[in-house]
C-alpha positions as CSV (number, residue, x, y, z in Angstrom):
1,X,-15.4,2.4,-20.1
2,X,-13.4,-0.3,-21.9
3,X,-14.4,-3.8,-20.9
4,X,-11.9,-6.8,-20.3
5,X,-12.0,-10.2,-20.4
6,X,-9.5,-11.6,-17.5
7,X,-10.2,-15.0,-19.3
8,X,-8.4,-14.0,-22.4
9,X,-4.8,-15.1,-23.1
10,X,-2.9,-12.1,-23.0
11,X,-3.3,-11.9,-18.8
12,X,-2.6,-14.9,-17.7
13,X,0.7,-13.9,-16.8
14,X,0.5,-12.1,-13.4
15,X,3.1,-9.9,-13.7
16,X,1.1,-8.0,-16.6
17,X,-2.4,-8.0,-14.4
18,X,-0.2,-6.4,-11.5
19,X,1.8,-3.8,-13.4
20,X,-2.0,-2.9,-14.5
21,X,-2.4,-2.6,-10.8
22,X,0.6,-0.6,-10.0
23,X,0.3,1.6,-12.9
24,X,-2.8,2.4,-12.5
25,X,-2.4,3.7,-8.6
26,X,0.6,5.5,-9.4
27,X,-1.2,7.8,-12.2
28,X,-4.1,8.8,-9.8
29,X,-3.3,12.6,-9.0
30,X,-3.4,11.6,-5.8
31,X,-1.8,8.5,-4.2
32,X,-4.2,5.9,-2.3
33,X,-2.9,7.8,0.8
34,X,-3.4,11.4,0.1
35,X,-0.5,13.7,0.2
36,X,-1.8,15.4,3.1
37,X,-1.2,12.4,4.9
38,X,2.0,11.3,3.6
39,X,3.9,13.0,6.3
40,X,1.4,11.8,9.2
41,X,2.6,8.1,7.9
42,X,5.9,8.5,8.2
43,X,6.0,9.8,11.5
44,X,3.7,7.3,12.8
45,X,5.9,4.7,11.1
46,X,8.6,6.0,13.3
47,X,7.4,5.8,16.9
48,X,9.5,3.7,19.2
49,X,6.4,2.3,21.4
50,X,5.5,-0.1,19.0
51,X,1.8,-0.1,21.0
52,X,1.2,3.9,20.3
53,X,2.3,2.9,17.1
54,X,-0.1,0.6,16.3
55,X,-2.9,3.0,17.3
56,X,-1.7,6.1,15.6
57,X,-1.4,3.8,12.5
58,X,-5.0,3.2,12.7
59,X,-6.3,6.9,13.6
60,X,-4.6,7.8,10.2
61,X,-6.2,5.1,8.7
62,X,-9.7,5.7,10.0
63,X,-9.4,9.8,9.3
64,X,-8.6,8.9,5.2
65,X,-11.1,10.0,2.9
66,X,-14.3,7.3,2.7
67,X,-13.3,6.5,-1.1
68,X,-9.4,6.3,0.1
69,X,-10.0,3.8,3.1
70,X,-12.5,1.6,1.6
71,X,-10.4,1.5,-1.9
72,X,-6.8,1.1,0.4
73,X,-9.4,-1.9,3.1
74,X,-10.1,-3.5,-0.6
75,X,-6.2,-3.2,-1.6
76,X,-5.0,-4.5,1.4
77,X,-7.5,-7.6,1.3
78,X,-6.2,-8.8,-1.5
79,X,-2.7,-8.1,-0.9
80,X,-2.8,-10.5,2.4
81,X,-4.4,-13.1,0.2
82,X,-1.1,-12.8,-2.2
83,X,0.8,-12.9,1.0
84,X,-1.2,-16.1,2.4
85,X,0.1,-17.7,-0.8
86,X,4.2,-16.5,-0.2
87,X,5.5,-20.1,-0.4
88,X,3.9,-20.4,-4.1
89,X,4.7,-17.0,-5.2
90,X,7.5,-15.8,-3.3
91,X,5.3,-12.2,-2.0
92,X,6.4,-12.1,1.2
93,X,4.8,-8.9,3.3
94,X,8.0,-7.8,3.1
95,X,8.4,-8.1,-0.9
96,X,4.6,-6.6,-1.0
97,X,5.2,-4.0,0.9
98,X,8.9,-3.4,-1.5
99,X,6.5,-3.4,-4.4
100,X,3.7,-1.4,-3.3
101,X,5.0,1.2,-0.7
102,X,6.0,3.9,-3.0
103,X,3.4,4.1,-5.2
104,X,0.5,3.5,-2.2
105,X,2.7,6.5,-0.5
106,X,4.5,9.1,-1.9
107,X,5.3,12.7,-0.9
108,X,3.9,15.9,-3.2
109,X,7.1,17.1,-4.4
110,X,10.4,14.5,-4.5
111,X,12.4,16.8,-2.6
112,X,14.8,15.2,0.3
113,X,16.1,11.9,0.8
114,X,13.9,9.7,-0.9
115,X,15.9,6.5,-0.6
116,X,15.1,7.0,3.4
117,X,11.6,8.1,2.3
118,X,10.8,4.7,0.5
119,X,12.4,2.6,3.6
120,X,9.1,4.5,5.6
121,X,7.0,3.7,3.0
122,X,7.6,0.2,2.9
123,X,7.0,-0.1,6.6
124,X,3.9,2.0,6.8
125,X,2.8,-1.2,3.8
126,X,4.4,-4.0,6.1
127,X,2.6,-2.3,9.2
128,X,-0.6,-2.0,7.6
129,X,-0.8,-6.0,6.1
130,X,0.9,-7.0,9.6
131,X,-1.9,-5.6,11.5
132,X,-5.0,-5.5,9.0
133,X,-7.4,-7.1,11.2
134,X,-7.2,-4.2,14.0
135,X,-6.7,-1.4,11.3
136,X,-9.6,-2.3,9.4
């Protein structure tokens, strides 16, 4: 219920306006992309036939929850706007999708490898800016 004024001093620096951002979607009880899907994402992620690929990426996509796809088509806007911008700020979809994969995806429990778990999600973030016009 607490309302902000972006125009005051203490957020102009970006950095504290997107660790609002980052924070904030990593302390939902449920990541953007639920955790029944986390697992549907990464093997998708991993199909050679970058075509099928494509597809399935989108499928998962359209199946999310209506709040979780129209919050992640919103997210994911705004994120290829930032990356429009790369040569200013240095957010490449690559850097993007380092910053945002694990808290946009992450598994219910941290068991396994999760160092091979956040390569995935940074590709299923990549993926998803790369190809935003067909997903959404």
């Amino acid at each position: 219920d607490e309302q902000l004024d972006l125009d005051d001093g203490r957020w102009e620096d970006i950095h504290v306006v997107t660790g609002a951002l980052k924070l904030f979607l990593r302390e939902l009880p449920e990541p953007l992309v639920p955790f029944s899907h986390f697992d549907k994402f990464i093997a998708a992620i991993k199909i050679q036939d970058l075509s099928l690929r494509g597809h399935c990426i989108r499928d998962l996509v359209l199946s999310l929850p209506p709040a979780h796809h129209d919050t992640m088509k919103v997210l994911f806007r705004h994120l290829c706007r930032v990356v429009e911008h790369k040569e200013e700020n240095r957010m490449s979809v690559q850097s993007v999708a380092i910053v945002f994969g694990p808290t946009l995806l992450r598994p219910a429990s941290e068991e396994g490898n999760m160092a091979m778990h956040m390569v995935f999600q940074n590709q299923v973030v990549e993926h998803i800016l790369n190809h935003y016009g067909y997903i959404f």
